[in-house]
ChimeraX commands (.cxc) that place a marker at each C-alpha (Angstrom):
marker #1 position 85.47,-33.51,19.68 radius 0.5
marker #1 position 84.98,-32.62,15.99 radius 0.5
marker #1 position 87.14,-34.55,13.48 radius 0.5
marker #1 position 90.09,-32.27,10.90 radius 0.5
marker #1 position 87.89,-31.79,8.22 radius 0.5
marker #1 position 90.28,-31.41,5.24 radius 0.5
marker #1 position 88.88,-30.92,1.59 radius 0.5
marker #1 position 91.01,-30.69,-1.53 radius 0.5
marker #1 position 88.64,-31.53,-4.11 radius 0.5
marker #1 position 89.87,-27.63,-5.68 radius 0.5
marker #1 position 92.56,-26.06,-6.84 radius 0.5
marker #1 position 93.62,-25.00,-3.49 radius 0.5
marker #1 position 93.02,-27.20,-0.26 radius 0.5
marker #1 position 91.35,-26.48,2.88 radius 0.5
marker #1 position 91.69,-27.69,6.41 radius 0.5
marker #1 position 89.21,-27.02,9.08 radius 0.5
marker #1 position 88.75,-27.52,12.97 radius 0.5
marker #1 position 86.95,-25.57,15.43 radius 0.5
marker #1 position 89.93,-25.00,17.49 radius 0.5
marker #1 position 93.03,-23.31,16.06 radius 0.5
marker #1 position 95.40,-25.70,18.21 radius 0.5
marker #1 position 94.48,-28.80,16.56 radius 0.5
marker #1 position 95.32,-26.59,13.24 radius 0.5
marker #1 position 98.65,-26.15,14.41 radius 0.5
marker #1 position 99.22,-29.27,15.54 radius 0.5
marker #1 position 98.65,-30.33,12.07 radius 0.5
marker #1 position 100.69,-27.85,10.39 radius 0.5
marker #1 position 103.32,-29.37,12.47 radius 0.5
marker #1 position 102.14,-33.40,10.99 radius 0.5
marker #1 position 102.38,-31.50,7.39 radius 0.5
marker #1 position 106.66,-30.31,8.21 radius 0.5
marker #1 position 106.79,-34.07,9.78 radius 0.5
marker #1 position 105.96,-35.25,6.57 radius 0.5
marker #1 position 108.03,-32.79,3.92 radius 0.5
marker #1 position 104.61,-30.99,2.68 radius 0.5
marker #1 position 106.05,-27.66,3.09 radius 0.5
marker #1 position 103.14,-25.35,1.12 radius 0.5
marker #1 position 99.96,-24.33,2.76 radius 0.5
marker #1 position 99.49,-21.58,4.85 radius 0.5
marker #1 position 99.09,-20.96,8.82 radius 0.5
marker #1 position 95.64,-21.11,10.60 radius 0.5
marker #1 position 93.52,-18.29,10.38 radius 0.5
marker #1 position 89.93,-17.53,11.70 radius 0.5
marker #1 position 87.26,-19.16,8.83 radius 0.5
marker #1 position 85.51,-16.57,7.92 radius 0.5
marker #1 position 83.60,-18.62,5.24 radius 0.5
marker #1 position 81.68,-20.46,7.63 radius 0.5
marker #1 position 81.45,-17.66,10.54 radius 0.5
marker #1 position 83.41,-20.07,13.05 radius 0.5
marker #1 position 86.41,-22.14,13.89 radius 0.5
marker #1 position 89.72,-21.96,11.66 radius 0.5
marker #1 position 91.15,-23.09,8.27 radius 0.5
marker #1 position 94.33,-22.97,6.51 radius 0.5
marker #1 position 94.62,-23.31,3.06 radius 0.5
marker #1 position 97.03,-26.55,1.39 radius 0.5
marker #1 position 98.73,-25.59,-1.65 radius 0.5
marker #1 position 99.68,-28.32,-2.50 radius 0.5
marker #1 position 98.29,-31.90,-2.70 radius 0.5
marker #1 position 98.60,-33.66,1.03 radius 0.5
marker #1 position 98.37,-37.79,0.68 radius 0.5
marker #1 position 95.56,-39.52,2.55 radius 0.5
marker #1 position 98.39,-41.36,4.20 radius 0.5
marker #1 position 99.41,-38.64,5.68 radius 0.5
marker #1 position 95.94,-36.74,6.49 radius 0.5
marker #1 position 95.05,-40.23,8.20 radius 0.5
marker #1 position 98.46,-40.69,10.39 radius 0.5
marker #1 position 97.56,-37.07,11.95 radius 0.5
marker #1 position 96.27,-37.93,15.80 radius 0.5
marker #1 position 94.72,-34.90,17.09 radius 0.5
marker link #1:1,2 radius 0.2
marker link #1:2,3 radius 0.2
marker link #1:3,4 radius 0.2
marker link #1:4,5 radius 0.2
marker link #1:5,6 radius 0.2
marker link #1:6,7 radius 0.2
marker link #1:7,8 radius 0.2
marker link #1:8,9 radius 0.2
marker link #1:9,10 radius 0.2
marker link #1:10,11 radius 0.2
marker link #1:11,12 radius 0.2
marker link #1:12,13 radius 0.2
marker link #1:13,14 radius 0.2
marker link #1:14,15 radius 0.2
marker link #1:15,16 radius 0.2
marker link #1:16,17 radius 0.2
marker link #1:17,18 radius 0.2
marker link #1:18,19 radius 0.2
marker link #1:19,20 radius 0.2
marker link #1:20,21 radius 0.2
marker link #1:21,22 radius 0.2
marker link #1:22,23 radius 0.2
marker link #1:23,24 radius 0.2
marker link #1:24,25 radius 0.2
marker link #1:25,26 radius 0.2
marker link #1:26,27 radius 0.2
marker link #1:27,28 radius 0.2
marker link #1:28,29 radius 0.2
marker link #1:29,30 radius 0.2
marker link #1:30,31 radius 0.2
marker link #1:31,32 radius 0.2
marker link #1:32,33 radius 0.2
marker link #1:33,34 radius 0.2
marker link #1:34,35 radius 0.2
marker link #1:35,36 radius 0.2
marker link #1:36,37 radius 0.2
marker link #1:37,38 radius 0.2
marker link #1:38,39 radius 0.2
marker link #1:39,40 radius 0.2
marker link #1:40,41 radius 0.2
marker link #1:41,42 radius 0.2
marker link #1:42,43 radius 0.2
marker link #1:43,44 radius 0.2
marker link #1:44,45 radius 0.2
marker link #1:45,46 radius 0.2
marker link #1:46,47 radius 0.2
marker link #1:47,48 radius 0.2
marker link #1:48,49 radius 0.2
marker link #1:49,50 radius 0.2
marker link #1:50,51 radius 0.2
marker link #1:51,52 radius 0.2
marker link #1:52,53 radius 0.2
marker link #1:53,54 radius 0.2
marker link #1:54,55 radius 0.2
marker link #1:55,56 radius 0.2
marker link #1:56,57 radius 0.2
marker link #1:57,58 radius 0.2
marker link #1:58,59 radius 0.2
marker link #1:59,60 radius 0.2
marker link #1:60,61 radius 0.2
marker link #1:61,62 radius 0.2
marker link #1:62,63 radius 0.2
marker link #1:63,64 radius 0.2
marker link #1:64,65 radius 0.2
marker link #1:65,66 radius 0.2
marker link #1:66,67 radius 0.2
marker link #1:67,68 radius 0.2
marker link #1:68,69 radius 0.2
view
């Protein structure tokens, strides 16, 4: 199974996974973990396949590392 890819080296962040569960599963981790600003899973259009949501805000490694998909 592919890993969460999650990039914030922008302005905004980016998660990706090829399946939008694991997204929402996620999005769920981020609530967990009061990081309240990013937005729900949509298809990725950027790389023609899978999902993303956008992170608004800066998510801790802590935190992206605790998530068990």
């Amino acid at each position: 199974m592919s890993t969460l890819e999650v990039d914030q080296s922008g302005e905004i962040g980016v998660a990706r996974h090829p399946r939008r569960q694991i997204l929402i599963d996620f999005l769920n981790h981020l609530k967990e973990n009061n990081v309240l600003r990013f937005s729900y899973p949509m298809p990725d259009q950027e790389n023609g396949e899978g999902w993303m949501m956008f992170l608004y805000s800066p998510v801790s490694q802590a935190v992206i590392d605790s998530f068990e998909a």
